[in-house]
C-alpha positions in Angstrom: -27.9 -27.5 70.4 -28.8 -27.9 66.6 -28.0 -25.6 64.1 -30.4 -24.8 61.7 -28.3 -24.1 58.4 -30.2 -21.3 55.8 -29.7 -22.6 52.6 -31.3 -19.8 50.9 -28.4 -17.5 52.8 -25.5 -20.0 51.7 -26.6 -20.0 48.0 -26.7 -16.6 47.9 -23.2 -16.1 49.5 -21.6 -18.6 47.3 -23.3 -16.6 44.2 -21.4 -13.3 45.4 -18.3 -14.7 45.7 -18.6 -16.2 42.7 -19.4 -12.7 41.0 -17.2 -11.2 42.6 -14.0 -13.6 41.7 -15.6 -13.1 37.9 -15.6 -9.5 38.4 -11.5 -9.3 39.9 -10.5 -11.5 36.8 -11.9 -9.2 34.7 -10.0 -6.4 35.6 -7.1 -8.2 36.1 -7.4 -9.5 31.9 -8.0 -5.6 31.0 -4.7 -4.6 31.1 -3.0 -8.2 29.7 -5.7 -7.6 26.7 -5.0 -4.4 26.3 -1.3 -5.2 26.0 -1.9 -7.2 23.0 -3.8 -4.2 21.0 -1.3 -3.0 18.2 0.1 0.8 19.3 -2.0 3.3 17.5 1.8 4.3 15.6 1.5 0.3 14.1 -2.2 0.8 13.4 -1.2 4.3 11.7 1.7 2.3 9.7 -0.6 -0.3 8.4 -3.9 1.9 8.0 -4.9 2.8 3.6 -4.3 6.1 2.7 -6.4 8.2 1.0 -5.0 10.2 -1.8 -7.3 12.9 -3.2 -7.1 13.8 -7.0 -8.9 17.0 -7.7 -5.8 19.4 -7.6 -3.8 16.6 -9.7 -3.0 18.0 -13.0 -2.4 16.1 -15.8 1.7 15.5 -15.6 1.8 16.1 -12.2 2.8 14.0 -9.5 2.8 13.6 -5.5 4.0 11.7 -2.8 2.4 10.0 0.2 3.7 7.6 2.6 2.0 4.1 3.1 3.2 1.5 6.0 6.3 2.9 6.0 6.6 3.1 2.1 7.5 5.7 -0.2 4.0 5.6 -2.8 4.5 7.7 -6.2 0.5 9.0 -7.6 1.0 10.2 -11.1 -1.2 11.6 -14.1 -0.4 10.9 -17.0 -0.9 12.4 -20.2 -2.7 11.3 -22.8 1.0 12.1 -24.5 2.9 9.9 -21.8 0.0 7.3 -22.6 1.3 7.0 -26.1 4.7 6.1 -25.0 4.2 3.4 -23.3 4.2 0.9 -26.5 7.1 3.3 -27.3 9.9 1.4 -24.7 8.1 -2.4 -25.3 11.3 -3.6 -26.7 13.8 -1.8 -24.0 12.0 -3.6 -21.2 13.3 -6.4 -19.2 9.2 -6.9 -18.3 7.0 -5.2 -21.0 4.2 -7.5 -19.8 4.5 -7.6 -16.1 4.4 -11.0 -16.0 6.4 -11.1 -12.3 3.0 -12.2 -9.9 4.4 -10.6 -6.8 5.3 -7.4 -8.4 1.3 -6.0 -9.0 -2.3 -7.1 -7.9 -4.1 -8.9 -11.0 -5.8 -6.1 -11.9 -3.0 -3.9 -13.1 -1.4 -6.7 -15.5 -2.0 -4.3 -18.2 0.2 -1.8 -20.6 -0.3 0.8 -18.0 0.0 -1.3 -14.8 -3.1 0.7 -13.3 -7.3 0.6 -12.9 -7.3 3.2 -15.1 -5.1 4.8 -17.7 -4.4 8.3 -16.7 -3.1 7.6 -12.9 -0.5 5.3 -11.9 0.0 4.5 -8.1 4.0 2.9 -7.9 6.1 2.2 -4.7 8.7 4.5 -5.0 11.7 2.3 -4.0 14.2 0.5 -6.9 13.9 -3.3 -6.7 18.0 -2.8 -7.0 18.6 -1.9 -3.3 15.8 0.6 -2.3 16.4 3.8 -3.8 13.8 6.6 -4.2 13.7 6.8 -8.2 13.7 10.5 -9.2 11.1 11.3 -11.5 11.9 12.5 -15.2 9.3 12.8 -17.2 10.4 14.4 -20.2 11.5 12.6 -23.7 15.3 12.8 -24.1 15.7 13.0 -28.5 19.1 11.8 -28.1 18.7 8.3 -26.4 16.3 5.6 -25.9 14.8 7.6 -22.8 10.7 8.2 -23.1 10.0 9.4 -20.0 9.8 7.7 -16.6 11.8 7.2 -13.2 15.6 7.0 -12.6 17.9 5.6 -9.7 21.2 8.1 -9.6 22.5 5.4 -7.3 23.0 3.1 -10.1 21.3 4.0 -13.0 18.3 2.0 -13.4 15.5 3.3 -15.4 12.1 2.7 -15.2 9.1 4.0 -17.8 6.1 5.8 -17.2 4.2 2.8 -16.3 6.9 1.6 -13.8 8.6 -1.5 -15.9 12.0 -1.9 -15.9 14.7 -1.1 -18.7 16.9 -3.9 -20.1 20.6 -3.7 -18.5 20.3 -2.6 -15.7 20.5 -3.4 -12.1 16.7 -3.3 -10.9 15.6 -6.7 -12.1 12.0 -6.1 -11.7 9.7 -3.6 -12.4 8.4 -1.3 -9.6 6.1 -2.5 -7.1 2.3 -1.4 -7.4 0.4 -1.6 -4.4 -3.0 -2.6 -3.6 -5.1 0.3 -4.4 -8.8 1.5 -5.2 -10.6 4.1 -5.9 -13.0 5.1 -2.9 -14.5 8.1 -5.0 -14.2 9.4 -8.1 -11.2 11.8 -7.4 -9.9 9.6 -4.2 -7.6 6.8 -4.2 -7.1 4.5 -1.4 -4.1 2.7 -1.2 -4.0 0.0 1.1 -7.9 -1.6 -0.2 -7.7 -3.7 -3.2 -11.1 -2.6 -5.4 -12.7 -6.0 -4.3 -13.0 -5.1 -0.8 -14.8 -1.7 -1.2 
């Protein structure tokens, strides 16, 4: 008796087993893949944040939260403006020449894109505090406006530089930031990637 073997039928058998091992593996990666997909609480965390602008009077201030971070928006004056050359000699860092303190492109006076809004962390490089704002000029002393620890007393101008003697020994942290429309800010995209 001779078998007569149908190679046409074996091909095709060894084809769907094939597809169907592919297929199995497939389903059997989803969930292992899936598994290494940040939550969307980490992806929320990490995401920019847009700040809109338009109800931001000039002197006026808000708070937003960015990866975790407390972020300070302010406008400033064209009065706080002038008192930033003001505190030059009461700063540890007039010139903010610490790299890892700012991006490059707020090395300036004003530590921003653009004069009227400065975008700061609001945590004291002392040992995290949330600076209180205090904006106004105090005739008695050497204070011209800017942000305050209670904690321990360090002082910080309107532009976010630290005061000579004491403990913060760096001026606050500015975060990447751009603007993504006239009256938006994004915090989290440096202006080159827009």
């Amino acid at each position: 008796m001779s078998e007569t073997i149908d190679q046409n039928k074996r091909h095709f058998l060894g084809m769907a087993t094939a597809a169907t091992g592919l297929v199995g593996a497939g389903f059997a990666a989803v969930p292992f893949l899936s598994s290494l997909k940040p939550s969307a609480r980490a992806r929320a965390l990490g995401a920019p944040v847009e700040v809109p602008l338009g109800s931001l009077e000039p002197g006026e201030m808000i708070k937003v939260v960015w990866r975790g971070k407390l972020v300070y928006v302010l406008r400033r004056t064209s009065d706080m403006l002038k008192r930033l050359s003001d505190v030059t000699d009461l700063l540890r860092d007039p010139d903010s020449l610490e790299a890892d303190i700012q991006p490059d492109y707020t090395v300036n006076e004003h530590r921003s894109l653009t004069p009227e809004y400065l975008v700061v962390e609001g945590s004291c490089t002392h040992l995290g505090c949330a600076p209180l704002p205090q904006f106004e000029v105090t005739p008695s002393s050497d204070w011209f406006g800017g942000f305050f620890c209670p904690c321990h007393g360090s002082k910080f101008d309107l532009s976010g530089r630290v005061y000579k003697g004491v403990p913060a020994p760096t001026n606050l942290k500015v975060p990447p930031y751009s603007f993504s429309q006239t009256n938006v800010i994004t915090i989290g995209i440096d202006p080159s990637d827009t």
